[in-house]
PyMOL Python script that loads the backbone (N, CA, C, O; Angstrom):
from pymol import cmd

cmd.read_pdbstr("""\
ATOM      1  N   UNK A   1      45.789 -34.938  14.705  1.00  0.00           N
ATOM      2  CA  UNK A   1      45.592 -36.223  15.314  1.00  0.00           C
ATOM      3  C   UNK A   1      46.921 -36.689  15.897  1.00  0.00           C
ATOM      4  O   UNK A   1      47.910 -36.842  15.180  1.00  0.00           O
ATOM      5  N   UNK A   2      46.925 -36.888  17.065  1.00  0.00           N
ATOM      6  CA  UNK A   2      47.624 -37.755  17.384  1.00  0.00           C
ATOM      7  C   UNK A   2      47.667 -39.564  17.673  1.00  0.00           C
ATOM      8  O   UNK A   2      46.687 -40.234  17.999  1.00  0.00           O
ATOM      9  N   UNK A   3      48.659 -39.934  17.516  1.00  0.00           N
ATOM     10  CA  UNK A   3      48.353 -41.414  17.265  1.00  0.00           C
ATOM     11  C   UNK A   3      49.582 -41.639  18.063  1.00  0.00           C
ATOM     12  O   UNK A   3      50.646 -41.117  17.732  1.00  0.00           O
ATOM     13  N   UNK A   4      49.464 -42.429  19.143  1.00  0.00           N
ATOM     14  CA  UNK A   4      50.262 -43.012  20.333  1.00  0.00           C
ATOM     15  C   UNK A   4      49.840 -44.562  19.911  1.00  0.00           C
ATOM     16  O   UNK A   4      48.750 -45.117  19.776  1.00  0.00           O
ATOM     17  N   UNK A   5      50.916 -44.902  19.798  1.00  0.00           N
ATOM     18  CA  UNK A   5      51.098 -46.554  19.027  1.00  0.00           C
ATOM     19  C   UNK A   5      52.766 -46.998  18.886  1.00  0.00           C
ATOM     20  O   UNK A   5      53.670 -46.231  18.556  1.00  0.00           O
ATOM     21  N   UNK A   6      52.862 -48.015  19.128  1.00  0.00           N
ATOM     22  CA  UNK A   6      54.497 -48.634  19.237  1.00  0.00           C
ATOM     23  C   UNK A   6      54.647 -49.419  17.761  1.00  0.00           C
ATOM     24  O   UNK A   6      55.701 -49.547  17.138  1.00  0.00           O
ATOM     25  N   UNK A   7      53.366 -49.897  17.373  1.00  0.00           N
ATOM     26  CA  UNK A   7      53.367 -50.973  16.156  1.00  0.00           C
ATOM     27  C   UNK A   7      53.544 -49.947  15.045  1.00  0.00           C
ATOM     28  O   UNK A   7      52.867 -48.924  15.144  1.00  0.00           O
ATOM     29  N   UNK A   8      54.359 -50.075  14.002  1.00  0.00           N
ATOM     30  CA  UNK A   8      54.339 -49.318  13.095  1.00  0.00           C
ATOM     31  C   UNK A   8      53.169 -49.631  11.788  1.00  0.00           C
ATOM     32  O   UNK A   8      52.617 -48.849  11.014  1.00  0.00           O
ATOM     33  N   UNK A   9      53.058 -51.520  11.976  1.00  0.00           N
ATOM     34  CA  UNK A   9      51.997 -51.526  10.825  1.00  0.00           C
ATOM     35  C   UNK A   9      51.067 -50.878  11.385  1.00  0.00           C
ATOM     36  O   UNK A   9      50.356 -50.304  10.560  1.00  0.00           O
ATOM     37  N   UNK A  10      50.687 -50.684  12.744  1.00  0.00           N
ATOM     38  CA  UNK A  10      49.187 -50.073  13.160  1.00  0.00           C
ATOM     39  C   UNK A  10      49.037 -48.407  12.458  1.00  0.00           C
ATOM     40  O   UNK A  10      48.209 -47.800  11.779  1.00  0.00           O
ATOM     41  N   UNK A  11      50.200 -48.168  13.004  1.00  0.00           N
ATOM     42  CA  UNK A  11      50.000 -46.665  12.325  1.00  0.00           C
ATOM     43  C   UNK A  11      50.320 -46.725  11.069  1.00  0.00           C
ATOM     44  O   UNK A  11      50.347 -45.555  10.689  1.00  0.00           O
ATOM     45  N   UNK A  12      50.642 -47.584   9.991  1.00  0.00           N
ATOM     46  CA  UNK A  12      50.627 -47.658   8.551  1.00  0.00           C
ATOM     47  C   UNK A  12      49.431 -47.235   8.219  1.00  0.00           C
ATOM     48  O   UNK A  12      49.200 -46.173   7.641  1.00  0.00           O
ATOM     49  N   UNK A  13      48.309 -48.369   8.711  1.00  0.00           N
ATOM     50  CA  UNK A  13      46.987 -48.706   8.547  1.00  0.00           C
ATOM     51  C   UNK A  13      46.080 -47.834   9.168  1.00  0.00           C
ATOM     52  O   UNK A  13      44.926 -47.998   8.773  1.00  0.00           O
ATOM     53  N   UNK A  14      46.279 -46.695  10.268  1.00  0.00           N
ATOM     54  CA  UNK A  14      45.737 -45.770  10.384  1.00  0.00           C
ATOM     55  C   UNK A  14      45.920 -44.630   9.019  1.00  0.00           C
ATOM     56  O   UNK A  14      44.991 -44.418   8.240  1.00  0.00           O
ATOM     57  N   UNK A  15      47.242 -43.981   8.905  1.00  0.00           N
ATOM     58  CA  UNK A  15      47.698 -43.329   7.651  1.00  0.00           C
ATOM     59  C   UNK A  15      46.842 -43.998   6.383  1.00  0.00           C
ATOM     60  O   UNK A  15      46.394 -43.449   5.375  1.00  0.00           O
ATOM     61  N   UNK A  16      46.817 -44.605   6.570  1.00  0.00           N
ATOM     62  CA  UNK A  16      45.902 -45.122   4.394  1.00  0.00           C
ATOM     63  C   UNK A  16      45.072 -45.125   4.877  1.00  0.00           C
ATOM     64  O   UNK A  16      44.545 -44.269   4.167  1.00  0.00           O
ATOM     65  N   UNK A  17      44.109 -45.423   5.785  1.00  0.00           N
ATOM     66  CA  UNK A  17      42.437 -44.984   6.189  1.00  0.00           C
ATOM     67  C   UNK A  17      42.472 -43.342   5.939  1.00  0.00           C
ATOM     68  O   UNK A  17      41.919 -42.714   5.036  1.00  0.00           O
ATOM     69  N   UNK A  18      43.121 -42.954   6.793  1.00  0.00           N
ATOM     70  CA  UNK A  18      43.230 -41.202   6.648  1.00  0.00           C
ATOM     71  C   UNK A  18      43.587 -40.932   5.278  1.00  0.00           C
ATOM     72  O   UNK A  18      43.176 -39.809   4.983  1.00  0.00           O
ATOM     73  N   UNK A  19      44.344 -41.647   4.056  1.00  0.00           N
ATOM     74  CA  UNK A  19      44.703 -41.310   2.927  1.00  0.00           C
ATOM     75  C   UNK A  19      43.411 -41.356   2.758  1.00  0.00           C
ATOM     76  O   UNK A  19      42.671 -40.375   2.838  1.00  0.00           O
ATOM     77  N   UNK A  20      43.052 -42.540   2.506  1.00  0.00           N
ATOM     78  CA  UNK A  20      41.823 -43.211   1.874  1.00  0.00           C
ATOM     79  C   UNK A  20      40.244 -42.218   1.830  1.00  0.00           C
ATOM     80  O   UNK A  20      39.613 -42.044   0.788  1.00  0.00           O
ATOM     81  N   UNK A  21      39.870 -41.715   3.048  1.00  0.00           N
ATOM     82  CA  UNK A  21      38.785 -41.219   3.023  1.00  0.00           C
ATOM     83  C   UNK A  21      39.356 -39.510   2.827  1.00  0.00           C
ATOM     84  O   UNK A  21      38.482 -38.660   2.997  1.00  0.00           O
ATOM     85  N   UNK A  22      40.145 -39.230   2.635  1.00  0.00           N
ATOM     86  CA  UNK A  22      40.626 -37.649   2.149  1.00  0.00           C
ATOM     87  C   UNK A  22      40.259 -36.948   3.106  1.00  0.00           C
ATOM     88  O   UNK A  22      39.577 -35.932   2.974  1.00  0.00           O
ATOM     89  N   UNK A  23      40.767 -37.518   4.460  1.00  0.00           N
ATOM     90  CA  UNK A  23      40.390 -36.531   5.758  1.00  0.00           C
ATOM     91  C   UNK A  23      41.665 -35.497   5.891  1.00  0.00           C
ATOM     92  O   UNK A  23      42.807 -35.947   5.983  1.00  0.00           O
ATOM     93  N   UNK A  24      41.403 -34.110   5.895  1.00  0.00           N
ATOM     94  CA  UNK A  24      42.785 -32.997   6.428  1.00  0.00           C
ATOM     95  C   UNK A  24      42.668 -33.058   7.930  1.00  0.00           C
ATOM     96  O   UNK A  24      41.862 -32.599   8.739  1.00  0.00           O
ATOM     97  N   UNK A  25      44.280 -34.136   8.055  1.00  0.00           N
ATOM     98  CA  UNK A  25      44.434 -34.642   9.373  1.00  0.00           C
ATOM     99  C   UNK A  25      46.042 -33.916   9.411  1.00  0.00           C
ATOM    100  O   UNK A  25      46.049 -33.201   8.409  1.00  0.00           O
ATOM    101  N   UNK A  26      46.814 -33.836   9.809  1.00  0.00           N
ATOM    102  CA  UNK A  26      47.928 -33.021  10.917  1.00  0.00           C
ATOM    103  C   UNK A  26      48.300 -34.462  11.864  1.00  0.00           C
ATOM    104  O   UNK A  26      47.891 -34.693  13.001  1.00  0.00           O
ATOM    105  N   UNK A  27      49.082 -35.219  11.128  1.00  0.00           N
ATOM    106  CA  UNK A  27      49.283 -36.594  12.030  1.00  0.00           C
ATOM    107  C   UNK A  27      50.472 -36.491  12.671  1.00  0.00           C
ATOM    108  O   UNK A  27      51.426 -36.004  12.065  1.00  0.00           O
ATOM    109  N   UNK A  28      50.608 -36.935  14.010  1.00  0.00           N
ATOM    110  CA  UNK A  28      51.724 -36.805  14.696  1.00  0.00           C
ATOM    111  C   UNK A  28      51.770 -37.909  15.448  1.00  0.00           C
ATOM    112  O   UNK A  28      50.902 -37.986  16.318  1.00  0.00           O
ATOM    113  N   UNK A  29      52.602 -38.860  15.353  1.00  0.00           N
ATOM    114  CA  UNK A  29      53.260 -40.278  16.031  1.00  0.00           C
ATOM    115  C   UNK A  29      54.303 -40.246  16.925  1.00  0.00           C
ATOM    116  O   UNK A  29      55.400 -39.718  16.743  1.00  0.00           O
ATOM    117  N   UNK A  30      53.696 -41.172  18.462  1.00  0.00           N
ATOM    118  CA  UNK A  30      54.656 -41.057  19.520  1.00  0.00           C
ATOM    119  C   UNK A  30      54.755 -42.654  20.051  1.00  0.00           C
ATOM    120  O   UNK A  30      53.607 -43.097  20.061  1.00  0.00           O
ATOM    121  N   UNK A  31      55.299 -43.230  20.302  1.00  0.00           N
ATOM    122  CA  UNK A  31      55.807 -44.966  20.868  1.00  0.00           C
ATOM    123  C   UNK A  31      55.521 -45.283  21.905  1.00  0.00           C
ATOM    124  O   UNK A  31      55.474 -46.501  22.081  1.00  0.00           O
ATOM    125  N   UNK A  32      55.178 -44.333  23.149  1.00  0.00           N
ATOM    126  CA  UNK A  32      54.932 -44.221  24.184  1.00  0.00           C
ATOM    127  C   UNK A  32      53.730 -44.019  25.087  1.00  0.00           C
ATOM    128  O   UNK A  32      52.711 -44.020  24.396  1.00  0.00           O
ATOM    129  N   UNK A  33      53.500 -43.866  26.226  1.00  0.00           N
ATOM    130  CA  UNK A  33      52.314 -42.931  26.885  1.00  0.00           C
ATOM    131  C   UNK A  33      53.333 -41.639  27.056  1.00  0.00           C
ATOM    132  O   UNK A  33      53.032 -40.648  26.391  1.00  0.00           O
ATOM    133  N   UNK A  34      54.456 -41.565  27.851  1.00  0.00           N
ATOM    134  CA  UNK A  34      54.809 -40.557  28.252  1.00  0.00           C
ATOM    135  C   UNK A  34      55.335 -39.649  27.491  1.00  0.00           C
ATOM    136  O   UNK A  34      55.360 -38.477  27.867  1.00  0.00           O
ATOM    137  N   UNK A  35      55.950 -40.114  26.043  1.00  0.00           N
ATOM    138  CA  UNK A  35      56.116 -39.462  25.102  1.00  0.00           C
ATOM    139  C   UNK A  35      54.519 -38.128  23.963  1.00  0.00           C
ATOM    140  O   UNK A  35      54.458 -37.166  23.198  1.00  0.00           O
ATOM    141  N   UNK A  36      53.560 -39.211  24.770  1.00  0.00           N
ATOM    142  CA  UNK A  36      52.038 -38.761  24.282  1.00  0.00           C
ATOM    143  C   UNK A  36      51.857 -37.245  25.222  1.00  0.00           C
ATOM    144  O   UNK A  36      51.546 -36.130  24.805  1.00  0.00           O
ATOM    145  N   UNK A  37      52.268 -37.816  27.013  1.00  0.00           N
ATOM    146  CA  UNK A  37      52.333 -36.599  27.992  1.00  0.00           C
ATOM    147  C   UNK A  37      52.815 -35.514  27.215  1.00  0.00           C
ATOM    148  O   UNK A  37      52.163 -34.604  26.702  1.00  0.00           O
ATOM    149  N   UNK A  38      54.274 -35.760  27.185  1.00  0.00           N
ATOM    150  CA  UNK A  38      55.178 -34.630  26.852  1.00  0.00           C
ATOM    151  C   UNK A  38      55.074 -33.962  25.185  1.00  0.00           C
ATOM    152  O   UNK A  38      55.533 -32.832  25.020  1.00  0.00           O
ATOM    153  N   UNK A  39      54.683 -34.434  24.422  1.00  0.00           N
ATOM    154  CA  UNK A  39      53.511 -34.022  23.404  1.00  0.00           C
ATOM    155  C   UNK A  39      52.385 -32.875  23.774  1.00  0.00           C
ATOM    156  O   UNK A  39      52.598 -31.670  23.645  1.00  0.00           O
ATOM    157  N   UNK A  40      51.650 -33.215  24.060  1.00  0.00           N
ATOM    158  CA  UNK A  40      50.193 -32.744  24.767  1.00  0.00           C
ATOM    159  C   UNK A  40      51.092 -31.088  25.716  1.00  0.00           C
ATOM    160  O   UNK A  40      50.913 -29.873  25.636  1.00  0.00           O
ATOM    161  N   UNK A  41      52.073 -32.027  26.558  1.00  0.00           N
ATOM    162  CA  UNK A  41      52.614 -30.811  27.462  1.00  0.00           C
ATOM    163  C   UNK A  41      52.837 -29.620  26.620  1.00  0.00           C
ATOM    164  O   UNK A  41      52.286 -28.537  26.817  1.00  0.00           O
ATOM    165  N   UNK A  42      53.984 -29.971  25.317  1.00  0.00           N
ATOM    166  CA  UNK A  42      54.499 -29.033  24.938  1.00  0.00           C
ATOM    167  C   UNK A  42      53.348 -28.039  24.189  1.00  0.00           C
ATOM    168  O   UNK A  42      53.517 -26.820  24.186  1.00  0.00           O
ATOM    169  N   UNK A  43      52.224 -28.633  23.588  1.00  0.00           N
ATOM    170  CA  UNK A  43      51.083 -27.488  23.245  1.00  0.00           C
ATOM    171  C   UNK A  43      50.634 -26.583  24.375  1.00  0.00           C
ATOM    172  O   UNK A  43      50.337 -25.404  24.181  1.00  0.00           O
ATOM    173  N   UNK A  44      50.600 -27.084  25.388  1.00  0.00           N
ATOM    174  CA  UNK A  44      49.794 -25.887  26.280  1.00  0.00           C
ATOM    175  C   UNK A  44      51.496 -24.732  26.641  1.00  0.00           C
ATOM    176  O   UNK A  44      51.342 -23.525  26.828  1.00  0.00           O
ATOM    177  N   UNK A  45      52.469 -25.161  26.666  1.00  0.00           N
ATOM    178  CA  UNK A  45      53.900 -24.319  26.884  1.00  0.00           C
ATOM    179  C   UNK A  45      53.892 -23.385  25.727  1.00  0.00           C
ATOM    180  O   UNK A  45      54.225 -22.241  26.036  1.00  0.00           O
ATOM    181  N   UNK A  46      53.562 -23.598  24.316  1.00  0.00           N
ATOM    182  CA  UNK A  46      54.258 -23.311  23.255  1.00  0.00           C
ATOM    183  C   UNK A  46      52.777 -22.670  22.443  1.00  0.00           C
ATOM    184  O   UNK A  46      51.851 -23.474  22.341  1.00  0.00           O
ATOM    185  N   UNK A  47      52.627 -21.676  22.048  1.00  0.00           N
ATOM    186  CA  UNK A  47      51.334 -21.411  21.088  1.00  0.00           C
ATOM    187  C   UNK A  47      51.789 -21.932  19.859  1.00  0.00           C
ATOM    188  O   UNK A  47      50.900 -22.598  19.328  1.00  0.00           O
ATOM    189  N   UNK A  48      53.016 -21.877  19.086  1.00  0.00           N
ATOM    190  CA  UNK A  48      53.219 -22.322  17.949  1.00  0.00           C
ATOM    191  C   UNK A  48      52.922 -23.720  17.901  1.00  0.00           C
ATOM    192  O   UNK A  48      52.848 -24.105  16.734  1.00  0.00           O
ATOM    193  N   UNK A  49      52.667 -24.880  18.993  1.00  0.00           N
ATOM    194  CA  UNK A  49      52.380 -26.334  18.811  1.00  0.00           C
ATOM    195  C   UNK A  49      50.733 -26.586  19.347  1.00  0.00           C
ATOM    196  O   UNK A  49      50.195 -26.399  20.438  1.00  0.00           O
ATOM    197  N   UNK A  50      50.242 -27.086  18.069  1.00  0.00           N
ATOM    198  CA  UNK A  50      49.014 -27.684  18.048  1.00  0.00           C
ATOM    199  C   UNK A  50      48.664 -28.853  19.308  1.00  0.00           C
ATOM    200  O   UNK A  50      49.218 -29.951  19.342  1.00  0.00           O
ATOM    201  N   UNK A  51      47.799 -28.464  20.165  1.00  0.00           N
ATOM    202  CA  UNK A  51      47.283 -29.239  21.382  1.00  0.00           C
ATOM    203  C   UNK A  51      46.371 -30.700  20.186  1.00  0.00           C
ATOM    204  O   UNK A  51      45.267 -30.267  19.855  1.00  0.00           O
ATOM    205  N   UNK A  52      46.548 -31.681  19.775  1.00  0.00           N
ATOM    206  CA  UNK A  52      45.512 -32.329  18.793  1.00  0.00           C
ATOM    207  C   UNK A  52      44.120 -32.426  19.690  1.00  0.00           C
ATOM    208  O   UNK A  52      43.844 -32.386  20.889  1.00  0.00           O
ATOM    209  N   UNK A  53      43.247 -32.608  18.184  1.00  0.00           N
ATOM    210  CA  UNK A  53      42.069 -32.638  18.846  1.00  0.00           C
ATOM    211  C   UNK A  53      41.156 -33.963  18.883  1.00  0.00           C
ATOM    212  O   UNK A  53      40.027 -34.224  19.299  1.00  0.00           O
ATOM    213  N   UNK A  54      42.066 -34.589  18.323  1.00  0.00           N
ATOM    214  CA  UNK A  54      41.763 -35.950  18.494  1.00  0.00           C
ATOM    215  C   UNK A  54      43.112 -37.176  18.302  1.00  0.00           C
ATOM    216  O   UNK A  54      43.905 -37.416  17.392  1.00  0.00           O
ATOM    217  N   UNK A  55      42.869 -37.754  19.660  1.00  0.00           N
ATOM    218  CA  UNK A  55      44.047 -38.713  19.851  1.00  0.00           C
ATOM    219  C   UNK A  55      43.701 -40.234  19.762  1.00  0.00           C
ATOM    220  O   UNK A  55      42.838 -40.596  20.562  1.00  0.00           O
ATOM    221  N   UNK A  56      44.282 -41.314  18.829  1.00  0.00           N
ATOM    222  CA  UNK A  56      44.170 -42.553  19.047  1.00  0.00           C
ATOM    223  C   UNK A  56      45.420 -43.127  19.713  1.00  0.00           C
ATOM    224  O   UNK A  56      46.580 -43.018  19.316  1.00  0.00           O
ATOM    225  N   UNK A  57      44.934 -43.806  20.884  1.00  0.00           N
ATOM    226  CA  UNK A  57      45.530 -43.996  21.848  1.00  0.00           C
ATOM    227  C   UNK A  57      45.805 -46.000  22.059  1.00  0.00           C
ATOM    228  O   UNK A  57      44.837 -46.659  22.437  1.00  0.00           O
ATOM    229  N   UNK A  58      47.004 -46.635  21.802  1.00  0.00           N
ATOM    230  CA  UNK A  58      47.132 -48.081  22.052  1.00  0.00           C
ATOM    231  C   UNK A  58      47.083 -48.032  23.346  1.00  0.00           C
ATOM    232  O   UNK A  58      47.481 -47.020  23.923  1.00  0.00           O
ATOM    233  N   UNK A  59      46.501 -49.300  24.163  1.00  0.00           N
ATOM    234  CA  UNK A  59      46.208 -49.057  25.830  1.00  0.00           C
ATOM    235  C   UNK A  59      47.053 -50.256  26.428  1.00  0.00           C
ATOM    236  O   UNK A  59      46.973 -50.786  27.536  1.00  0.00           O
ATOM    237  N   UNK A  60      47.842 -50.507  25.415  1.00  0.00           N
ATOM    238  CA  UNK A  60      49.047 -51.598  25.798  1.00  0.00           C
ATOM    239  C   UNK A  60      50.735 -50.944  25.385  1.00  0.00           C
ATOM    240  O   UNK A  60      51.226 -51.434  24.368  1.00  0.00           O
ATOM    241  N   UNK A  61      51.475 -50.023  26.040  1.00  0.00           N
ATOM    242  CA  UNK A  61      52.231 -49.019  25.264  1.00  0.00           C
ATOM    243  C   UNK A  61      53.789 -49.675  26.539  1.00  0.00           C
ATOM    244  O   UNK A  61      53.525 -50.077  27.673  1.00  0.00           O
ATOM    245  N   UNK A  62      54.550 -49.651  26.255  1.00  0.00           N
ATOM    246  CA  UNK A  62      56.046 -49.087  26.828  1.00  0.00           C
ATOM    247  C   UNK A  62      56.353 -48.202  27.591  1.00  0.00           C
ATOM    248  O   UNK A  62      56.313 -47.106  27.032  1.00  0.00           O
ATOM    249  N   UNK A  63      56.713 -48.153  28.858  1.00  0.00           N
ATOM    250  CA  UNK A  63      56.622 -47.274  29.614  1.00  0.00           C
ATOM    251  C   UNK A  63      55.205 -46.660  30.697  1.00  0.00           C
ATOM    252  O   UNK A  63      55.152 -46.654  31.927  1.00  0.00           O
ATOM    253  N   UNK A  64      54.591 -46.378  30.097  1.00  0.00           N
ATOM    254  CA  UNK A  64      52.988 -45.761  30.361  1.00  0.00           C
ATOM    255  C   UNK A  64      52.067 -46.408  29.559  1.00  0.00           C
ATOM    256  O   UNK A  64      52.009 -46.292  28.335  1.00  0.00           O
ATOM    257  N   UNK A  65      51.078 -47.344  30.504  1.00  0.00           N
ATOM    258  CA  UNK A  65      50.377 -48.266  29.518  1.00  0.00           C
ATOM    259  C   UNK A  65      49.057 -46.943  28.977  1.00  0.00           C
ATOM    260  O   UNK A  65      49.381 -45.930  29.596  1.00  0.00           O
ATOM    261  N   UNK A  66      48.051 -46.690  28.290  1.00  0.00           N
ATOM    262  CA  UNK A  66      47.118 -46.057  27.963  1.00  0.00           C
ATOM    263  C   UNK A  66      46.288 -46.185  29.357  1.00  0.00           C
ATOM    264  O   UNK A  66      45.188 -45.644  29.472  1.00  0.00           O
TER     265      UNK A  66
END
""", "prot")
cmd.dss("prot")
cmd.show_as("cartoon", "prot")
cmd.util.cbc("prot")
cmd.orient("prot")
């Protein structure tokens, strides 16, 4: 999962939902949109980096809105 979010309580409160229901999640946090790009980029460059297969995305972000 990726989680593109600037608020840190947001992604607190994502993390303890994911604790909470005992989902095997692979969480990876970026502040940005373009930081989310260059994320995403580096899986399709790199076989060793996981492309996620599911992204929660803030649509109000720094730089690159969602």
């Amino acid at each position: 999962m990726l989680i593109v979010e600037d608020n840190g309580t947001d992604v607190l409160l994502v993390r303890e939902a994911v604790q909470t229901y005992s989902l095997d999640l692979e969480i990876h946090v970026v502040d940005d949109g373009q930081k989310a790009l260059d994320f995403i980029d580096q899986g399709y460059k790199d076989p060793d980096v996981r492309v996620p297969d599911i992204m929660l995305l803030d649509l109000n972000l720094p730089l690159m809105s969602g």
